[in-house]
TITI-231848 format. One record per residue (C-alpha): residue in one letter; x, y, z. Coordinates in steps of 0.5 Angstrom, whole numbers, padded with zeros to 4 digits, always signed. Each point is the difference from the previous one (the first is absolute). Layout:
BEGIN
aXYZ;...
***
This chain:
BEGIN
x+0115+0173+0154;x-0003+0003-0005;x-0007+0000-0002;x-0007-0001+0004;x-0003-0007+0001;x-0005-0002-0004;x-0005-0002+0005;x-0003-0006-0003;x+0007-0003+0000;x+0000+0002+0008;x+0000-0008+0003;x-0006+0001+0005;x+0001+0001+0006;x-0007+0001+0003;x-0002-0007+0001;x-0004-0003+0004;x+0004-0002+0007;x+0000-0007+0000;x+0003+0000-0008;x+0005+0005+0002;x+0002-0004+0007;x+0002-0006-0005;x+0003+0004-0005;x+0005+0003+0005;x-0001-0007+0005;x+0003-0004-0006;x+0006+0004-0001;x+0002+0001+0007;x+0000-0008+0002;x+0005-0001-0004;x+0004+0006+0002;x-0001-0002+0007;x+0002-0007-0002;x+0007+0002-0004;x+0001+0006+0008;x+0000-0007+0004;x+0004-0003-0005;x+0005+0005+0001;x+0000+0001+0007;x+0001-0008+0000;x+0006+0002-0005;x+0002+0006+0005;x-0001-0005+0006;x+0004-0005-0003;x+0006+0004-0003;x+0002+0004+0006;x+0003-0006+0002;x+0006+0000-0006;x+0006+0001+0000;x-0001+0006-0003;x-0004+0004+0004;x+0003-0003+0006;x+0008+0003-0002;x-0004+0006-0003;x-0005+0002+0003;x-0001+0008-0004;x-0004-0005-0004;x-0005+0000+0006;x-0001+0008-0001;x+0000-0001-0008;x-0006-0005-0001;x-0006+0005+0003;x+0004+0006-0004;x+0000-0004-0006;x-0005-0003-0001;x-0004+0006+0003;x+0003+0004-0007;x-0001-0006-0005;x-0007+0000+0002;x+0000+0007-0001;x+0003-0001-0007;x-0005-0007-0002;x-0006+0004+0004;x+0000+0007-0004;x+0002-0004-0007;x-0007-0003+0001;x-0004+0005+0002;x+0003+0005-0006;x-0002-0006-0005;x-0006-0001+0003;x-0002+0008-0001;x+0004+0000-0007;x-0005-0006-0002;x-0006+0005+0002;x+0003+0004-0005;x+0000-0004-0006;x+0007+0000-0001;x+0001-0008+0001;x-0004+0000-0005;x+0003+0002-0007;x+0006-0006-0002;x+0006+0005-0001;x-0001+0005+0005;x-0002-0005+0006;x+0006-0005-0001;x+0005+0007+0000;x-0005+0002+0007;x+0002-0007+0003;x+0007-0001-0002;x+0003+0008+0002;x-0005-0001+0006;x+0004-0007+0002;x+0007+0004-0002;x-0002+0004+0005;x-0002-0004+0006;x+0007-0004-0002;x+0004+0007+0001;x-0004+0002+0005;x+0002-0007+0003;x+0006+0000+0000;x+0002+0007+0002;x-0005-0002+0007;x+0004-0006+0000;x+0005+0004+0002;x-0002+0005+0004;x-0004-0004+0004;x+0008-0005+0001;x+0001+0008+0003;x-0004-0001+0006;x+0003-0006+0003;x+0007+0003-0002;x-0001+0005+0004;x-0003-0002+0005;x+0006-0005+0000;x+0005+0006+0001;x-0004+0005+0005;x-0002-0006+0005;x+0005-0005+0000;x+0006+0003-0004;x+0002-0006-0003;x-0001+0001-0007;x+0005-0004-0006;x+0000+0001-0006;x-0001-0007-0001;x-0007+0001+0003;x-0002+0005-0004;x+0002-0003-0006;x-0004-0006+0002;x-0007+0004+0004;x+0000+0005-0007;x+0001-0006-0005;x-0005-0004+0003;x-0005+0006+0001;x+0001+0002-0007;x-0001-0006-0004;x-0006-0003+0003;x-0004+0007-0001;x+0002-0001-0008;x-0002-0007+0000;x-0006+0001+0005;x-0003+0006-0005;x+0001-0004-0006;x-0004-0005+0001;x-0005+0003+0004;x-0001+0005-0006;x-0002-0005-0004;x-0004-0004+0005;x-0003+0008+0001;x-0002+0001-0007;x-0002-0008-0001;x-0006+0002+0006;x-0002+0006-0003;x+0000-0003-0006;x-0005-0005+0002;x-0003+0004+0004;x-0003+0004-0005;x-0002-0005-0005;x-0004-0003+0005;x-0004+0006+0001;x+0003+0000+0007;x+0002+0007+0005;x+0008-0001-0001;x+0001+0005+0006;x-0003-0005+0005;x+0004-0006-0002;x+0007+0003-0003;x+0003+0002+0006;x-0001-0005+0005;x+0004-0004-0005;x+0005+0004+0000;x+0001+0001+0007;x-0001-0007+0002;x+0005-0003-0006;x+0005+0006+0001;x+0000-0002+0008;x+0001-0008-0002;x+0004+0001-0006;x+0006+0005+0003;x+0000-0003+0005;x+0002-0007-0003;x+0005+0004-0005;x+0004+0004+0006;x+0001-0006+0003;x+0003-0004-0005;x+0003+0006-0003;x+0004+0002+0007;x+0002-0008+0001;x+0002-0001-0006;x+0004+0006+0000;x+0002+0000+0007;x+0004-0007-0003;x+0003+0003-0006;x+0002+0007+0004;x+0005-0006+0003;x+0003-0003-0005;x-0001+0005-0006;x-0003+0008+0003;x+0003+0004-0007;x-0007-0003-0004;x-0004+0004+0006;x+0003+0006-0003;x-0002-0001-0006;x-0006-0002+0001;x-0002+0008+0003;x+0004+0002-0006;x-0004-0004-0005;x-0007+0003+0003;x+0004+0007+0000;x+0001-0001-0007;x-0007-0002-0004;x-0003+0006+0004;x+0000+0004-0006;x-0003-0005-0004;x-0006-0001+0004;x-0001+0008+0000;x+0000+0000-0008;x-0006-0004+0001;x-0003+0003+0005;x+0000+0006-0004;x-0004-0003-0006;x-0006+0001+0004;x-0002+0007+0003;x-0004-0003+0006;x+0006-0004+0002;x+0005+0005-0001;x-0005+0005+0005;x+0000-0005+0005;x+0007-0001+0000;x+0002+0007+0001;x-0006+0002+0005;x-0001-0008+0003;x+0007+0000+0005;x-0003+0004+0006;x-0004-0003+0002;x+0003-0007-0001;x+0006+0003+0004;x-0004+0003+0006;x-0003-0006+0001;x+0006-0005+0000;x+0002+0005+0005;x-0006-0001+0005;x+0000-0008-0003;x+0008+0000+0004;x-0003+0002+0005;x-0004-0006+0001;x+0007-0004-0001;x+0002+0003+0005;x-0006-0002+0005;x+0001-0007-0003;x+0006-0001+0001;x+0000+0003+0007;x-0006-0005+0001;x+0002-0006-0003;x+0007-0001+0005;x-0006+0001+0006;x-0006-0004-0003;x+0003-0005-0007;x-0007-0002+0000;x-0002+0005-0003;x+0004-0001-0007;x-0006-0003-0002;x-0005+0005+0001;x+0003+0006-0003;x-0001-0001-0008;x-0007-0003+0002;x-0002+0007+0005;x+0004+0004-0005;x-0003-0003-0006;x-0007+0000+0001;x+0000+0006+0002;x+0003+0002-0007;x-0004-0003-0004;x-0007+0002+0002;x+0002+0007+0001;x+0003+0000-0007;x-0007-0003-0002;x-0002+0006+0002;x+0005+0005-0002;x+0000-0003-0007;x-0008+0000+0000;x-0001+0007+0001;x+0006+0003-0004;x-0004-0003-0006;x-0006+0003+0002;x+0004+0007+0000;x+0003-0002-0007;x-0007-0002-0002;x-0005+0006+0001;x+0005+0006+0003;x+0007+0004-0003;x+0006+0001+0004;x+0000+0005+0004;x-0007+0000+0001;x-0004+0000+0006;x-0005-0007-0001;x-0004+0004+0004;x-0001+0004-0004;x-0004-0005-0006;x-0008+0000+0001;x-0003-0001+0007;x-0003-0008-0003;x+0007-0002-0002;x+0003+0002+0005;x-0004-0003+0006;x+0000-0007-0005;x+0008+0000+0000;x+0000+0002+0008;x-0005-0006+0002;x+0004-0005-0005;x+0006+0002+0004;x-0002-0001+0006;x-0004-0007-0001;x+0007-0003-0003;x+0003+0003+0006;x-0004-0003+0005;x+0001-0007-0005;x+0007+0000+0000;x+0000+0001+0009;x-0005-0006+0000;x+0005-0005-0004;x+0006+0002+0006;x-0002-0005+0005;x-0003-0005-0004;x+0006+0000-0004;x+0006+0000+0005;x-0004-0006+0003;x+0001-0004-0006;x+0007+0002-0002;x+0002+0000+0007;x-0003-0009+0000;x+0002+0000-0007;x+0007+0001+0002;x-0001-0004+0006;x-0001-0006-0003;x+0005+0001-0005;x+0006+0000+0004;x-0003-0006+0003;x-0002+0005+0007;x-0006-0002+0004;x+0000+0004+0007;x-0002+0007-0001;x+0001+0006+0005;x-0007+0002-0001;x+0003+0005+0005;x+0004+0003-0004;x-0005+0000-0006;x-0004+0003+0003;x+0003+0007+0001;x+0004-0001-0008;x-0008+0000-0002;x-0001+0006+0004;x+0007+0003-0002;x-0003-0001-0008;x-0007+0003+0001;x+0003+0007+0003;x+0006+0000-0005;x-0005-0001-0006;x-0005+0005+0002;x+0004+0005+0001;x+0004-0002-0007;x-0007+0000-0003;x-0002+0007+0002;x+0007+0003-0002;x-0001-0003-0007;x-0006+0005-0002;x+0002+0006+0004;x+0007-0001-0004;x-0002-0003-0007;x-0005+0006-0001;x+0006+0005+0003;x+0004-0002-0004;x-0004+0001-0006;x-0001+0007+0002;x+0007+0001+0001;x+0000-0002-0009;x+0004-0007+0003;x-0002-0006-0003;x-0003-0004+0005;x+0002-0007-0003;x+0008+0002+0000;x-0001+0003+0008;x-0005-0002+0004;x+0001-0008+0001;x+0008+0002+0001;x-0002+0004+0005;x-0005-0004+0003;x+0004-0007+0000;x+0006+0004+0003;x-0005+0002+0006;x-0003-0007+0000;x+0007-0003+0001;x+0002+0005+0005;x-0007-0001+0004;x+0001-0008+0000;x+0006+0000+0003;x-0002+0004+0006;x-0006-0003+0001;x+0002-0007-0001;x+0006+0001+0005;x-0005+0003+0004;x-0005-0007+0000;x+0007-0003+0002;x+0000+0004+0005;x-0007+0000+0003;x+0000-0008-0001;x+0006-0001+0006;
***
């Protein structure tokens, strides 16, 4: 991104602790609301048909959801750093700047989508070595759809937010990602499940239109690249932004992995994956979008923040450590009520509080260790002249999945 903030425009992010508790705290409720609805969701459809007949779909949800997050959680935090820029701000240039960047999330999209239809596939073929062509057709279709629908709609509620946001004279890096994470979980969720039933039933009765349907996505490919390339920042992104989203499905597929493997021996844990995986997503985001916008706002590229005065320097240090500290008290409160929330819900009244107790501490380890890792890795990363808001949350979200898994196979374990 060209240009240097005008540090007016900058949204404040030295308030006092309890104005920014509530600014981060109202987001991160409804977050957790749409996580326990989707691991209500998950919970619920394991039970279909569909996942029951092909269970690859067990694999493909954490890598899927783990890239569309990715896409929905990167797409915000680059909006956030182009509004600080000025860029929304002049009618022509900022409704060219939304419309590539959401032509580039659709791109970016479906060639994730399937990708990520590649892990389950070959899985498939290395451990079980049944794989068919109809399955193939079925988990790729299925896994490619959903990521367009899926990034359609959570650009525009992205820009919406962010939009918002600003005319409200609120910090957008602590509300857009939260949004994105919890709608994206929920919303891919509902999507692929209805998608892979509903083309479960058409592959018997009419599969040639799978096909086509691949081909269609194949074929607008180079329509939506024409639009990316009408604006400078998104065609950037689109040639230096794949790395880090690929790397981290592939560390997100490991946790697939995990949780298939975990979910055979402990299904009770189908409903505490999004949630684990998800608030740790979201408050980790926070942080790596607050401190990319600082970076944007008072260092260049490639420079050693570091190297900014002695006052500044230590002002920004502090901030970063009151909103960490912050983000880590809202883990316990939090899953609590998400985890009653949920309890009420589904209509279920007795609680293993046993079990709670070590997926409490399983999310306090596994969100410390993020946190840190968020600032180690966002100011490496701008030293190494990466833009932190297409790298660092791909990273760390990947992390975040593969380290929920374990730890919570692991509470599973402790609680026998």
């Amino acid at each position: 991104m060209d240009g240097k903030v005008d540090k007016e425009k900058v949204p404040r992010q030295g308030k006092n602790e309890s104005g920014l508790l509530l600014e981060i705290v109202i987001p991160f409720l409804f977050a957790g609301c749409g996580l326990s609805l989707a691991g209500l969701v998950l919970n619920h459809v394991q039970h279909w048909p569909v996942f029951q007949h092909y269970p690859d779909f067990f694999v493909l949800v954490p890598t899927l959801l783990g890239l569309k997050g990715n896409l929905e959680m990167t797409l915000a935090s680059r909006l956030c750093s182009i509004a600080g820029l000025g860029h929304l701000d002049h009618p022509t240039r900022g409704r060219q700047t939304l419309l590539s960047n959401l032509a580039l999330v659709q791109f970016q999209g479906i060639v994730v989508g399937g990708i990520a239809s590649l892990i389950p596939i070959s899985i498939r073929l290395l451990w079980h070595h049944d794989l068919t062509l109809s399955r193939i057709i079925l988990v790729s279709s299925s896994s490619i759809v959903t990521a367009s629908i899926a990034s359609f709609l959570l650009g525009v509620i992205m820009i919406a937010v962010i939009e918002g946001s600003r005319k409200k004279g609120l910090n957008p890096d602590n509300i857009a990602t939260p949004i994105a994470a919890s709608l994206g979980d929920v919303l891919t969720l509902i999507i692929l499940s209805y998608t892979a039933s509903g083309f479960m039933a058409l592959l018997q009765s009419f599969p040639i239109a799978l096909g086509l349907i691949n081909l269609f996505y194949l074929v607008i490919l180079p329509y939506l690249f024409i639009q990316i390339t009408k604006c400078e920042d998104a065609l950037a992104v689109f040639y230096s932004g794949w790395t880090p989203v690929l790397i981290a499905m592939l560390i997100s597929s490991l946790g697939g992995k995990v949780l298939n493997l975990s979910i055979k021996r402990y299904p009770h844990i189908a409903s505490y994956q999004p949630l684990i995986n998800g608030v740790a997503g979201n408050l980790v985001a926070v942080q790596a979008s607050r401190i990319s916008s600082w970076l944007h706002a008072f260092s260049n590229l490639g420079h050693d923040p570091k190297d900014m005065d002695d006052h500044e320097s230590d002002k920004i240090e502090a901030d970063h450590g009151r909103t960490a500290r912050i983000l880590l008290s809202l883990v316990v409160p939090g899953h609590v009520a998400f985890i009653l929330l949920g309890a009420i819900l589904q209509g279920r009244w007795e609680l293993d509080w046993s079990f709670i107790g070590y997926f409490l501490l399983a999310s306090l380890l596994q969100v410390s260790m993020l946190l840190y890792v968020a600032e180690k890795l966002t100011l490496w990363l701008w030293k190494m002249r990466i833009d932190p808001d297409n790298a660092s949350i791909p990273y760390l979200t990947a992390l975040g999945d593969l380290l929920g898994g374990i730890f919570l196979t692991v509470a599973s374990h402790l609680n026998e």
